[in-house]
C-alpha positions as CSV (number, residue, x, y, z in Angstrom):
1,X,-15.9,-19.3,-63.9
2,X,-15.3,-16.9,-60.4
3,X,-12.3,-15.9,-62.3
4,X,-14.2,-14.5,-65.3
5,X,-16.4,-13.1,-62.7
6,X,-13.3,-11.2,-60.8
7,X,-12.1,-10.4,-64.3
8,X,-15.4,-8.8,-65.3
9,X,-15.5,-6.7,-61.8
10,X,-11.9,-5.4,-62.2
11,X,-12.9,-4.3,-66.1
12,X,-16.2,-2.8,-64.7
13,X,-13.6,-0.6,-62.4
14,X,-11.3,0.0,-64.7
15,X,-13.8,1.5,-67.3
16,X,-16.0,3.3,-64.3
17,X,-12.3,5.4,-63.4
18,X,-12.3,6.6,-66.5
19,X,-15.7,8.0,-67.2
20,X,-15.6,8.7,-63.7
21,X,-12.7,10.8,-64.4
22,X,-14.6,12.4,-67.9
23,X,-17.6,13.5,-65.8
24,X,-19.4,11.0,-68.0
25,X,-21.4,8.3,-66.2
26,X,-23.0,7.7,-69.9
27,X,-25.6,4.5,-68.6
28,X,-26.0,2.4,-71.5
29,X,-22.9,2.7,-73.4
30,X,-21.1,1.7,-70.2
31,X,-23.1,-1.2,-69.2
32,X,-23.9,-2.8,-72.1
33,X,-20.0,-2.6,-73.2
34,X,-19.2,-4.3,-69.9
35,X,-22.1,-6.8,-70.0
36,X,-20.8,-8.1,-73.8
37,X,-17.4,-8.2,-72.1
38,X,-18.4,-11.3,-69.9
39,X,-21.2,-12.4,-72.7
40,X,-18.1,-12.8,-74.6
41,X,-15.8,-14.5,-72.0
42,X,-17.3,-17.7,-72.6
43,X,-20.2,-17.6,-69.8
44,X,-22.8,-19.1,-72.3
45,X,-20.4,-22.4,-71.7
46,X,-20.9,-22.8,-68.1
47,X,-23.4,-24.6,-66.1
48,X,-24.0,-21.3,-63.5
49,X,-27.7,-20.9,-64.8
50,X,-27.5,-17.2,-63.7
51,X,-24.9,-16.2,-66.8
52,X,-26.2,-19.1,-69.1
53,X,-29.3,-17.2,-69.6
54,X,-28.8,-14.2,-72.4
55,X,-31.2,-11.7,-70.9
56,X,-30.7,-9.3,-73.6
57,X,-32.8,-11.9,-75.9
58,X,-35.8,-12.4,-73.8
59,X,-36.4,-9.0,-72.7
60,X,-40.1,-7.9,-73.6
61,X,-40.5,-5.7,-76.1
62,X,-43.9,-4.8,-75.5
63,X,-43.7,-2.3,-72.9
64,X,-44.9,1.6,-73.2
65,X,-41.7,3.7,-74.6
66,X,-40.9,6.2,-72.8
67,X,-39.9,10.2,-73.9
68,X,-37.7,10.8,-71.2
69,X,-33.7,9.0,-71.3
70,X,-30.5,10.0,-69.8
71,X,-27.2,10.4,-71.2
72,X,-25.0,10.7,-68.4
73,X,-25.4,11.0,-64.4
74,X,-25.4,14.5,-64.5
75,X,-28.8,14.7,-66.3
76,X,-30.7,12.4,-64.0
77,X,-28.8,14.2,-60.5
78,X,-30.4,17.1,-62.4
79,X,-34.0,15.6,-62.7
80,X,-33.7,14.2,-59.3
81,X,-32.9,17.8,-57.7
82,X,-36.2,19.4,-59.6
83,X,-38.3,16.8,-59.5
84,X,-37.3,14.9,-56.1
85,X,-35.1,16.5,-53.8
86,X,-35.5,20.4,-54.2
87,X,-33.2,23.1,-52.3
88,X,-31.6,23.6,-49.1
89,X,-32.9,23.1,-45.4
90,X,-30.6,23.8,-42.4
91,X,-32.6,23.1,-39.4
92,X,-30.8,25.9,-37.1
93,X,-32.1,28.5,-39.7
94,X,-35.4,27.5,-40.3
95,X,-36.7,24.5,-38.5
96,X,-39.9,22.7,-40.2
97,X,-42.0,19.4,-38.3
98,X,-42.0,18.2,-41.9
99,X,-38.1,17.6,-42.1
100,X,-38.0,15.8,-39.5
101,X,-34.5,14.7,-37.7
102,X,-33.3,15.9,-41.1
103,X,-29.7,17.7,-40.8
104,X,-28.5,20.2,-43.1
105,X,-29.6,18.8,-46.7
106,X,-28.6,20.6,-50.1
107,X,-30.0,18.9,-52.9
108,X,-30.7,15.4,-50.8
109,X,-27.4,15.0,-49.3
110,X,-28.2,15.1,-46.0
111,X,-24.8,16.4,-43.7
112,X,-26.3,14.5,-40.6
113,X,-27.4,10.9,-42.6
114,X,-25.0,11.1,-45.6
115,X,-22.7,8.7,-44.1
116,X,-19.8,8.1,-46.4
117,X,-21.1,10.5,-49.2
118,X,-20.0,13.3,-47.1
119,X,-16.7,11.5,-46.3
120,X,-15.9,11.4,-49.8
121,X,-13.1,14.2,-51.5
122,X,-16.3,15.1,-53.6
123,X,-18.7,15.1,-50.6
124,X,-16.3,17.0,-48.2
125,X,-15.7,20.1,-51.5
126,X,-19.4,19.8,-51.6
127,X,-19.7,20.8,-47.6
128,X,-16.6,23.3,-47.8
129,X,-18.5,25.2,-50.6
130,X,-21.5,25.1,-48.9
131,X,-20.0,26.5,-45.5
132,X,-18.1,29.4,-47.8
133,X,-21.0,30.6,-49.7
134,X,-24.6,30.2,-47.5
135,X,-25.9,33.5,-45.8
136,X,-28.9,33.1,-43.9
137,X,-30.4,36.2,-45.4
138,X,-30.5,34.7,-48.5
139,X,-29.9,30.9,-48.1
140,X,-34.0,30.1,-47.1
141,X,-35.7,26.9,-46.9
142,X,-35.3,25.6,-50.1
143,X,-32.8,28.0,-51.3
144,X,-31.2,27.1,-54.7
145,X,-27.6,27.9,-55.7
146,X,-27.2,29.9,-58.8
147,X,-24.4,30.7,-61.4
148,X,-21.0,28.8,-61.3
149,X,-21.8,27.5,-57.4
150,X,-24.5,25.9,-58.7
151,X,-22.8,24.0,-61.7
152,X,-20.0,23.1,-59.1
153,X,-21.9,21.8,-56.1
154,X,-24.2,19.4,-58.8
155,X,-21.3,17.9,-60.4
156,X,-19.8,17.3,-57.4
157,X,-22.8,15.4,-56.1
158,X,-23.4,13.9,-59.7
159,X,-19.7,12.4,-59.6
160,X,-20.0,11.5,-55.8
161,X,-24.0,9.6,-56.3
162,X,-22.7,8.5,-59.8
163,X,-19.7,6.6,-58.3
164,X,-22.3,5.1,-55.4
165,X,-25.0,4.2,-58.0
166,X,-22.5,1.8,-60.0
167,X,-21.4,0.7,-56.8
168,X,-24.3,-0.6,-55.8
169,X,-25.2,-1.6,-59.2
170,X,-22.4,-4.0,-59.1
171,X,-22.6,-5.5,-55.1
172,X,-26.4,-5.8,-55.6
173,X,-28.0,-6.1,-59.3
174,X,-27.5,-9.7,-61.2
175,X,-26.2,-9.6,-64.8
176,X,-29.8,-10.7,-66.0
177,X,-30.9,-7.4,-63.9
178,X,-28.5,-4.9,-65.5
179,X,-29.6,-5.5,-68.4
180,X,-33.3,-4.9,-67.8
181,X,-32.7,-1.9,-66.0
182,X,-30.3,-0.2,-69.0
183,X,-33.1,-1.2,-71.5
184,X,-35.4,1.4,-69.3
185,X,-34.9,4.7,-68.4
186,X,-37.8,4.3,-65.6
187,X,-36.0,1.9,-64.3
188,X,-32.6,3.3,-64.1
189,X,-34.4,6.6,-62.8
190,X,-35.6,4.1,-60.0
191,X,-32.5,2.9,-59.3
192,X,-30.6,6.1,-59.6
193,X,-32.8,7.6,-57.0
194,X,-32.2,4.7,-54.6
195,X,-29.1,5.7,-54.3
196,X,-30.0,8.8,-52.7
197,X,-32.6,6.6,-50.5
198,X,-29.4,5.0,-49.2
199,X,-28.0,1.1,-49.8
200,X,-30.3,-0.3,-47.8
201,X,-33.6,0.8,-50.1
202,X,-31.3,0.2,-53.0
203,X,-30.5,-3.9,-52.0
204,X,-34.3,-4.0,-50.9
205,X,-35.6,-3.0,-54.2
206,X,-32.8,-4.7,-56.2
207,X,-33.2,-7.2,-54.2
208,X,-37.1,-7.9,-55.3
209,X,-36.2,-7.3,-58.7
210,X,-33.5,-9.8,-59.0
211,X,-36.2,-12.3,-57.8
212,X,-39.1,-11.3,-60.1
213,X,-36.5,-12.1,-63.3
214,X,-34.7,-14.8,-62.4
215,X,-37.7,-17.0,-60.3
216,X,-40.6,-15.2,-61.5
217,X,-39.9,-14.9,-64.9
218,X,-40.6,-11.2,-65.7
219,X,-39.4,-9.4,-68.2
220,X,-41.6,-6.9,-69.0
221,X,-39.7,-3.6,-68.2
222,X,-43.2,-1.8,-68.0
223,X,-44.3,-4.3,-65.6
224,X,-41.2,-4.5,-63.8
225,X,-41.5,-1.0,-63.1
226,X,-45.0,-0.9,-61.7
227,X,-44.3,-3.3,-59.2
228,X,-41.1,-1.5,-58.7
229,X,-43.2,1.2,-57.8
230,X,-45.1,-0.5,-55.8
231,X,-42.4,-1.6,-53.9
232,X,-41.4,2.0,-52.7
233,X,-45.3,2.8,-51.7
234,X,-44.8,-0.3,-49.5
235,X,-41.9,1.5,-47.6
236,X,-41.5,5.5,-46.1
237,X,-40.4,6.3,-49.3
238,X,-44.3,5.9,-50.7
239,X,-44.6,9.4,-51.3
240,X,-42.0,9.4,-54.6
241,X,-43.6,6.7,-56.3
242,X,-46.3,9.0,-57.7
243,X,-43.5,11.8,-58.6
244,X,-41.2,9.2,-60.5
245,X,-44.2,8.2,-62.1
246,X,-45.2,11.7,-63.3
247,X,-42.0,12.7,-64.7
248,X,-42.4,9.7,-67.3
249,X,-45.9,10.2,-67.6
250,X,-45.8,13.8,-68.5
């Protein structure tokens, strides 16, 4: 059994490198070929109760569909910049109470709290650009980047959050979970944007969620995600519960 678990983490890899490598972080294609990879390996044969269960099966139907879905990371880094994260902020140019101990932050990649995003080859090309091309005549608070700069510095932090986001899918996110989530797009938006809250938010509210399927026994995906959002008014991050909500709302 831990083999075909090892074997399904080195194919979820494998596969990520090469969309990774595309520019394609394509959700639901990617997952759900992965997750039939171990459905297939044999797992409905062992006596681990967390890969006995098909998830896929039991998954409520009944929940509100939704008319916004993503077909790649670069769409949803795109939501999350006009919906969520806005512009840029440099506190030596033009301090604001409301930022708090907030660093220099394009597009929520924050250059004081990024930790290893900003060590990445994606996150360091991210900075450079940044450094070459901001004026502080023109670069305000909440400046946007326009033309090619702008297509550049968002796939750059698309590939760099995409690569984190399946990361963390992976370490913290049970099969059973996956599959909920990629049957959602409010979910996956939730998720996706706790990657920019940083791994700690993202195991908290995984985290919860792993335990409302697999000891709770919900499976609503319209449920799941109101008390997902519930879980982030319960934390400092209350105030994007109501803006997730609106973008699937509207």
């Amino acid at each position: 059994m831990m083999n075909k678990i090892k074997n399904l983490q080195e194919e979820l890899k494998r596969q990520y490198q090469l969309l990774y490598e595309q520019n394609d972080f394509g959700f639901s294609e990617f997952l759900k070929g992965l997750l039939s990879t171990y459905d297939k390996s044999g797992s409905n044969n062992t006596s681990n109760q967390s890969f006995n269960n098909d998830t896929s099966d039991k998954i409520e139907n009944n929940s509100t569909p939704s008319n916004v879905d993503f077909k790649n990371f670069r769409q949803v880094t795109d939501k999350i910049i006009e919906k969520l994260e806005g512009g840029y902020y440099n506190p030596a140019w033009h301090r604001s109470p409301k930022m708090g101990g907030s660093g220099e932050t394009l597009f929520g990649l924050d250059r004081r709290h990024g930790g290893t995003l900003n060590k990445t080859s994606e996150g360091k090309e991210f900075w450079r650009l940044v450094d070459q091309n901001k004026n502080k005549q023109v670069w305000k608070h909440y400046y946007m980047p326009t033309g090619s700069l702008n297509e550049q510095l968002r796939n750059l932090l698309s590939k760099n959050l995409g690569r984190s986001y399946m990361e963390f899918s992976q370490k913290y996110l049970k099969p059973e979970s996956i599959k909920i989530v990629e049957s959602d797009p409010r979910l996956k938006f939730h998720f996706a944007y706790a990657t920019w809250n940083g791994p700690g938010f993202f195991k908290k509210f995984a985290d919860k969620l792993n335990r409302r399927i697999e000891n709770q026994n919900i499976l609503n995906p319209s449920k799941l995600f109101k008390l997902s959002m519930q879980d982030r008014r319960d934390t400092v991050l209350a105030s994007s519960a109501p803006k997730i909500e609106k973008i699937f709302n509207s």
